[in-house]
N, C-alpha and C positions, 0 to 999 in steps of 0.2 A: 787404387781400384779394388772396390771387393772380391775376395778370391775365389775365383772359378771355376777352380782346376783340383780333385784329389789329388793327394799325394801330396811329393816333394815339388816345388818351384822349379820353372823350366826358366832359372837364371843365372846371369853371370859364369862361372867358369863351367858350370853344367849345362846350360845351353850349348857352350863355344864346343863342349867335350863331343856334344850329341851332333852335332854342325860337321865336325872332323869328320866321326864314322861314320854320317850319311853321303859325305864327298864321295865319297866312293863307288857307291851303289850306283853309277848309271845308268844299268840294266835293271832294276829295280823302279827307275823312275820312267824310263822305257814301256816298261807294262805299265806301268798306272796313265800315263797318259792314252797308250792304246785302249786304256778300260775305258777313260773318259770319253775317248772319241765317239766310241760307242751310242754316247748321247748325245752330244754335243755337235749339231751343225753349225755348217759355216756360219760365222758373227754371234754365234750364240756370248750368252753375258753367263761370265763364271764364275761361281764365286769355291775358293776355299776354303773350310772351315778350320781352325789348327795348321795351317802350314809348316811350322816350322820353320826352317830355313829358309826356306823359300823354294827349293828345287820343283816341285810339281808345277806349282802355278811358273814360275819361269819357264821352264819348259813347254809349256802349253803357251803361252807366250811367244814363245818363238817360234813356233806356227803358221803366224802370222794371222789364225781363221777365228782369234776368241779376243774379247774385254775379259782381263782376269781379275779380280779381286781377293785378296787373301786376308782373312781375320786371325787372330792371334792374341791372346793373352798377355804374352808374354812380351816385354817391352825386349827385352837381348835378340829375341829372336825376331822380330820386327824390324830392328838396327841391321841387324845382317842380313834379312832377305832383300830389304831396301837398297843393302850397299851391294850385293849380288845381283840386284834387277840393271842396276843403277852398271855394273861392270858388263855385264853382257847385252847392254844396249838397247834392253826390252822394257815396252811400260806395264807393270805391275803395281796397281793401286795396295800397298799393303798397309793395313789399319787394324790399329789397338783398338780390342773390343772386348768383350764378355761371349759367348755363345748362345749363353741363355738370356742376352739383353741386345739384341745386335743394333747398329747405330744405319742402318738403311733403310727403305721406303720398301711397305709393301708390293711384292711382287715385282721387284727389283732383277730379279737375277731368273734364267733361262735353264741353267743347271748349278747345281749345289753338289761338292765335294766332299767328304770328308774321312782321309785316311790314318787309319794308328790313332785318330787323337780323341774319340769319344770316350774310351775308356775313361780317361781323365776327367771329363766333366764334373762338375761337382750339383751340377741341376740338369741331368740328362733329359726328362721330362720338359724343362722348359728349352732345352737347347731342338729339340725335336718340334715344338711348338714354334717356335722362331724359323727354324728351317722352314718350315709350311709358309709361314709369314712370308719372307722373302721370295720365296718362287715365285713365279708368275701360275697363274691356273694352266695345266696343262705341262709344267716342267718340273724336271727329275730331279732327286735328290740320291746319291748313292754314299752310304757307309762303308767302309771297309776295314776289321781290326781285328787284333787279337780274340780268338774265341777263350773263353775261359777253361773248355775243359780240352783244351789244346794236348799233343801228347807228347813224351821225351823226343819221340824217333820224330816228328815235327817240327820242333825244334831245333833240331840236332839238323837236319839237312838243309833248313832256313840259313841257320850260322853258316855253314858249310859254302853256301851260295855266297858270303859276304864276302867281299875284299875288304879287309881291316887287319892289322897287326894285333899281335897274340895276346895281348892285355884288354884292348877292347873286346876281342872274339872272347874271352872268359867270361868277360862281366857282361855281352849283349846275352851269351847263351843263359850266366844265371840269373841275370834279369826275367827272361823269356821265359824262364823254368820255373820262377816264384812269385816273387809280388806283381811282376803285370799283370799275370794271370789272373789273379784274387781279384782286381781291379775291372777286369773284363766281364762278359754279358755272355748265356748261351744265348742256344735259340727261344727257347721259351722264354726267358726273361725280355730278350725284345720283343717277341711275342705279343708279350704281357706293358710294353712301352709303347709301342707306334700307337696302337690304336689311338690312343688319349688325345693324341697330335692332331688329328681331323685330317688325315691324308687319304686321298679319293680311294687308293689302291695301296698295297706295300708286296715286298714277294723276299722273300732270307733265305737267301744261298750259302752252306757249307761247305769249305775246303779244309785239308786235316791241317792247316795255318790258321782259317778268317773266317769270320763271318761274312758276307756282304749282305747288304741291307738296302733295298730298292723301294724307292718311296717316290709315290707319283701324288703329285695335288690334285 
């Protein structure tokens, strides 16, 4: 697959690493579905953008009230949300994809998710483009990730929140504290991105963690 992601590969023993320390977070995944709900009525069609592991979109899943779909890049991490949808009894369409090539039908999907994973993109422009694509007219699309000009004491109380053992809490907080960063978007550079996309509305919410990113078709 063409690679679509900056950075390092979200594979093999570095996916399984990133898998461990997000087990943990249930409160973490707690909010983000109460974000989701926010938009998302009953039978709405979900899709996730980057899952990961799979936590989000399973969670929402177990609901019982959404069709979730989850795309991912990464084949490791596809293999384990699969055999996690697949252990907690919930159906989870999860499918290897590109972001900025998505393999569904226009205006497919009711709400669009996409947490922590845009930063990575390696064609955010066209991953924004594709987002619109898939919506149906009239449904949301919400980002949520690292801000670039994020600050220590931000950082620092995010770790703080995590249940993880002392070696991952090192390497998440200098993670958080250097190259994610660089990798991430202020507000003005999305700014300067949605528009391109042809989304009817958008509205960029700051917290001293995240941007969030609200884009309506």
């Amino acid at each position: 697959m063409t690679k679509g992601y900056r950075g390092m590969s979200m594979e093999g023993p570095i996916a399984r690493w990133y898998d461990a320390g997000n087990s943990r977070a249930a409160s973490r995944h707690d909010e983000q579905v109460a974000q989701v709900r926010r938009y998302a009525s009953k039978g709405a069609r979900i899709l996730e953008v980057g899952p990961g592991p799979g936590y989000l979109s399973i969670a929402l899943a177990r609901t019982g009230d959404y069709t979730v779909t989850g795309l991912d890049i990464s084949e490791t991490f596809i293999a384990i949300a699969r055999g996690k949808a697949l252990d907690a009894g919930v159906p989870v369409d999860f499918r290897l994809g590109n972001a900025a090539a998505m393999p569904f039908d226009d205006d497919a999907f009711d709400v669009l998710v996409c947490f922590a994973a845009f930063k990575n993109f390696a064609d955010p422009a066209g991953a924004l483009r594709e987002m619109r694509r898939v919506l149906r007219p009239g449904g949301t699309g919400l980002i949520v990730d690292l801000r670039r000009d994020v600050s220590k004491q931000a950082v620092d109380e995010d770790v703080a929140r995590m249940r993880m053992g002392l070696v991952s809490r090192v390497f998440t907080r200098f993670a958080l504290r250097s190259f994610l960063p660089r990798r991430a978007y202020t507000k003005a550079e999305f700014e300067g991105l949605v528009p391109g996309a042809g989304f009817g509305s958008y509205e960029i919410r700051q917290t001293p963690l995240t941007l969030e990113v609200e884009l309506r078709k």
